[in-house]
N, C-alpha and C positions, 0 to 999 in steps of 0.2 A: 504494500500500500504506500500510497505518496513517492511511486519511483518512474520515469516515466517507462511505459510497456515496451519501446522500442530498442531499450538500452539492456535490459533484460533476455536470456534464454528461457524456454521452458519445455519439458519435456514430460511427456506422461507415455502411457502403455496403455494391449487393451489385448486380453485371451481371458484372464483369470475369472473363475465366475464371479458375478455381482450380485445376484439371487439364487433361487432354490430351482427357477424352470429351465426349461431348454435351450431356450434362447439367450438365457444370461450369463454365457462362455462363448469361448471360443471365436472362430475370427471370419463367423458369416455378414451376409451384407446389414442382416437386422442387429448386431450385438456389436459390429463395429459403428454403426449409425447413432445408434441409442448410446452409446459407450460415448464419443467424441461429444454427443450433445452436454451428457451428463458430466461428464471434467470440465466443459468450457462454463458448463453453470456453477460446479462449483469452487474452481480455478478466478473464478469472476471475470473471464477475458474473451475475446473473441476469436481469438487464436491460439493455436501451439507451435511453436516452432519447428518441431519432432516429433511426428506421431509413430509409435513404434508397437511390432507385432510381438507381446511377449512372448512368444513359444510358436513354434508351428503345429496348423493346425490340419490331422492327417484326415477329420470328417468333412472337409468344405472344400471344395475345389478350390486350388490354387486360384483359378483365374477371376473366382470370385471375389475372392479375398481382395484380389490386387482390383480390381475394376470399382471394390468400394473403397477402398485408400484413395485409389483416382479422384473419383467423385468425391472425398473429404476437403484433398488438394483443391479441385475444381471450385468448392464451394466456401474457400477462404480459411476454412477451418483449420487448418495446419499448412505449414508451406512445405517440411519435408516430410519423408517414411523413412523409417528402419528396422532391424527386426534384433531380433534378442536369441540364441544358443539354439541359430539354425543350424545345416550340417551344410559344409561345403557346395552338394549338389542342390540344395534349396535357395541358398543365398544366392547361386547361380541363378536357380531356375527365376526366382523373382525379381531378380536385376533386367532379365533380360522382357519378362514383362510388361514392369515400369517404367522400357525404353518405348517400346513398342506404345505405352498407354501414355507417352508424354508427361512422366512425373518423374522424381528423383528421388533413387531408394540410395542413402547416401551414408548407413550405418550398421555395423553390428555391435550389439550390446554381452560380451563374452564374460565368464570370467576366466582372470588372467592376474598373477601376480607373480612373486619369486618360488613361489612353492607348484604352483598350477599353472605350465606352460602348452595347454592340450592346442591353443589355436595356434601355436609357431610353424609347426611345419605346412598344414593346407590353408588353415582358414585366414591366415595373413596373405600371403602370397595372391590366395584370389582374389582376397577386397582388393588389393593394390593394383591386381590386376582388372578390377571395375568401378575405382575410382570412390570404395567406401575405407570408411575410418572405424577403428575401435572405441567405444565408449564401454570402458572395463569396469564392472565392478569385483566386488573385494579384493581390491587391491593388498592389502591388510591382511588375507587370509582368517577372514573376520575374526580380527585382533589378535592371530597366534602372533603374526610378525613385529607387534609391538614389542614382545618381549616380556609380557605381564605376565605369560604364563613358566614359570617356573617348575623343570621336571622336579619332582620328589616335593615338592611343598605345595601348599594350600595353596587355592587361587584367590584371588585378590576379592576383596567384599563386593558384590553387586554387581559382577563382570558376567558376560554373557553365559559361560561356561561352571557357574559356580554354582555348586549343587547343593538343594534343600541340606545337605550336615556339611556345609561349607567347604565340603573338598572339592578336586578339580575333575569335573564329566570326563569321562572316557568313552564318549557316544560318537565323536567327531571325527574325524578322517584325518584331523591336524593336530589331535592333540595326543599321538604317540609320543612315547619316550625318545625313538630316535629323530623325529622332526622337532622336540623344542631344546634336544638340548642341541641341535644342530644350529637354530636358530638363534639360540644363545652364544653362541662363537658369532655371532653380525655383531654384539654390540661394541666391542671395542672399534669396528670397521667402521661402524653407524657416527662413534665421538671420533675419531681422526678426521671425519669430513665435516664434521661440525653439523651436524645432524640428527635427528631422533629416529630409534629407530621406525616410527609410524612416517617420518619423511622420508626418508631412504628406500622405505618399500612404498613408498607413491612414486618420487624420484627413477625409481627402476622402472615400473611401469610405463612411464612416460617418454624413457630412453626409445622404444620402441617409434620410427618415425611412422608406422602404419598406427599407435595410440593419438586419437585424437583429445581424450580426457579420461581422467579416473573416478570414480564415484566412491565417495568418502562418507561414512558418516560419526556422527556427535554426539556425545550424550550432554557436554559442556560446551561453551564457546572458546574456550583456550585449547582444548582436543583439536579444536577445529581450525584455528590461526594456528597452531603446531603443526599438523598434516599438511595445511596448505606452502609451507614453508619448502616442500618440495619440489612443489611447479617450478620449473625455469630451470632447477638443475641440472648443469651437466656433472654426471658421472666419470670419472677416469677411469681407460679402460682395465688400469691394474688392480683396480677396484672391483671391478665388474669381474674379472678374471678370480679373483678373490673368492667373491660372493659365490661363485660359478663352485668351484672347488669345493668349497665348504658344502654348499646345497645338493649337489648335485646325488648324491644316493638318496634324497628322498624329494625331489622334484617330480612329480605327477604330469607324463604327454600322453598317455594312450585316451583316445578320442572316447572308445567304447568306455571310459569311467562317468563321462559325462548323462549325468543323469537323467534329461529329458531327451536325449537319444535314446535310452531305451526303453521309449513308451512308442516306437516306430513300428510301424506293420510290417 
C-alpha cells in the first residue's frame, strides 16, 4: 500500500486446490479463470506481472491450459506465464505453445540450492536454450544451510524442524547426520567472505547466470536484510571449488527424486 504499482513485481501461482469441488484444482480453463480473478481481488491490483502454473497438470490438455494463460495475457490480467517443477519435455512442450499463441512463457520456478542440484544438467540448458530464467526456491535448503541445525544437539527453539520434546525431526531428506555436519565445514568459508551462512547459500544460487532470483523467506525483518545481503555477490571460484568438495557426497541431481515427477502417468 502507498507504493506506486508500477515500481513493484508481483507474482502469484495457480494448480493447488482452492475448494473441496472439481473445478477448484488444477490448470483447466475454469480454475485458471476463477483462480486469476480471485488473486487480483485479493492482491487488490489489476494485474500480475507473472502468472505461473504450479505443477503440471496430467488431467487437462496441454493446449488448454496454454490457450487460457493466452486469454489471461490477452485480457490485461498478467503480462507474463511460467511454470513451476515441470520436467524438461513439458517446459519444452509449453514454450513452444506460447510461441505459436503469441504470449511469453518466460520462467521456471525449481528448487535449487547447494545441497539440490537436480535442474543443472537438463533443465538449465533448455531454459537457456528458450530464453526462460530460474526463479528458485529454497534456496536455504529450508534452513539446513543456515547452519542452525547442529548434528548431535537440540534444534534451536521454534525452528521449523523442532519437534513437540524439543529435539531435532528426523522426517527431512536434509537433516541426516552426514549432510549437516557436512554443512557445518561452510561456516568458516561462509566468515572469510564476510558472509552469513543464509547469504552464501542465496549468493550460490545466484552465481548460476541461467538464476534469475531466489525466493527467501522471514520469520523476522533482520533474517530478511541478512539473506538479502547476498544479491550482487560474486563468489570466487576457489570458493566455489571449496564448497564443491566439501558438498559434494551429499549433493542431490537424480531428476527421479523430485517429487511431483512422480505423480506422472
Amino acid at each position: 500500500a502507498g507504493v506506486r504499482r508500477e515500481s513493484v513485481e508481483i507474482f502469484t501461482k495457480v494448480y493447488f486446490p482452492t475448494g473441496e469441488g472439481r473445478n477448484d484444482r488444477g490448470l483447466s480453463r475454469k480454475h485458471i479463470t476463477e483462480s486469476i480473478n480471485g488473486s487480483l481481488k485479493r492482491l487488490q491490483t489489476d494485474y500480475v506481472d507473472l502468472y505461473q502454473a504450479h505443477r503440471y497438470d496430467y488431467e487437462t490438455p496441454l493446449e488448454e491450459t496454454m490457450q487460457a494463460f493466452a486469454d489471461v495475457v490477452r485480457a490485461g490480467k498478467a503480462h507474463y506465464i511460467g511454470v513451476s517443477e515441470w520436467t524438461v519435455d513439458e517446459i519444452r512442450t509449453g514454450a513452444a505453445l506460447a510461441r505459436e499463441l503469441g504470449i511469453q512463457l518466460i520462467s521456471n520456478q525449481p528448487q535449487y540450492s547447494l545441497l539440490w542440484r537436480v535442474i543443472e544438467k537438463e533443465v538449465v540448458p533448455t531454459c537457456e536454450e528458450l530464453g526462460l530464467g530460474q526463479i528458485c526456491w529454497s534456496p536455504m535448503a529450508q534452513g539446513v544451510l543456515t547452519g542452525k541445525y547442529v548434528p548431535g544437539q537440540a534444534a534451536p527453539a521454534a525452528s521449523r524442524f523442532t519437534g513437540q520434546d524439543g529435539k531435532l525431526k528426523s522426517d527431512n531428506r536434509y537433516l541426516t547426520e552426514d549432510i549437516l555436519t557436512s554443512v557445518q565445514q561452510l561456516k568458516p568459508l561462509a566468515a572469510d567472505a564476510g558472509l552469513s551462512m543464509a547469504a552464501l547459500a542465496v549468493a550460490w544460487v545466484l552465481q548460476n547466470p541461467n538464476v534469475s532470483a531466489a525466493i527467501v523467506g522471514a520469520s523476522r525483518p533482520d533474517q530478511l536484510i541478512d539473506t538479502a545481503t547476498g544479491a550482487g555477490v560474486k563468489l570466487d571460484p576457489a570458493l566455489l571449488a571449496k564448497i564443491d568438495d566439501i558438498l559434494e557426497p551429499v549433493i542431490e541431481r537424480d531428476p527421479t527424486k523430485v517429487e511431483s515427477f512422480k505423480t506422472r502417468p
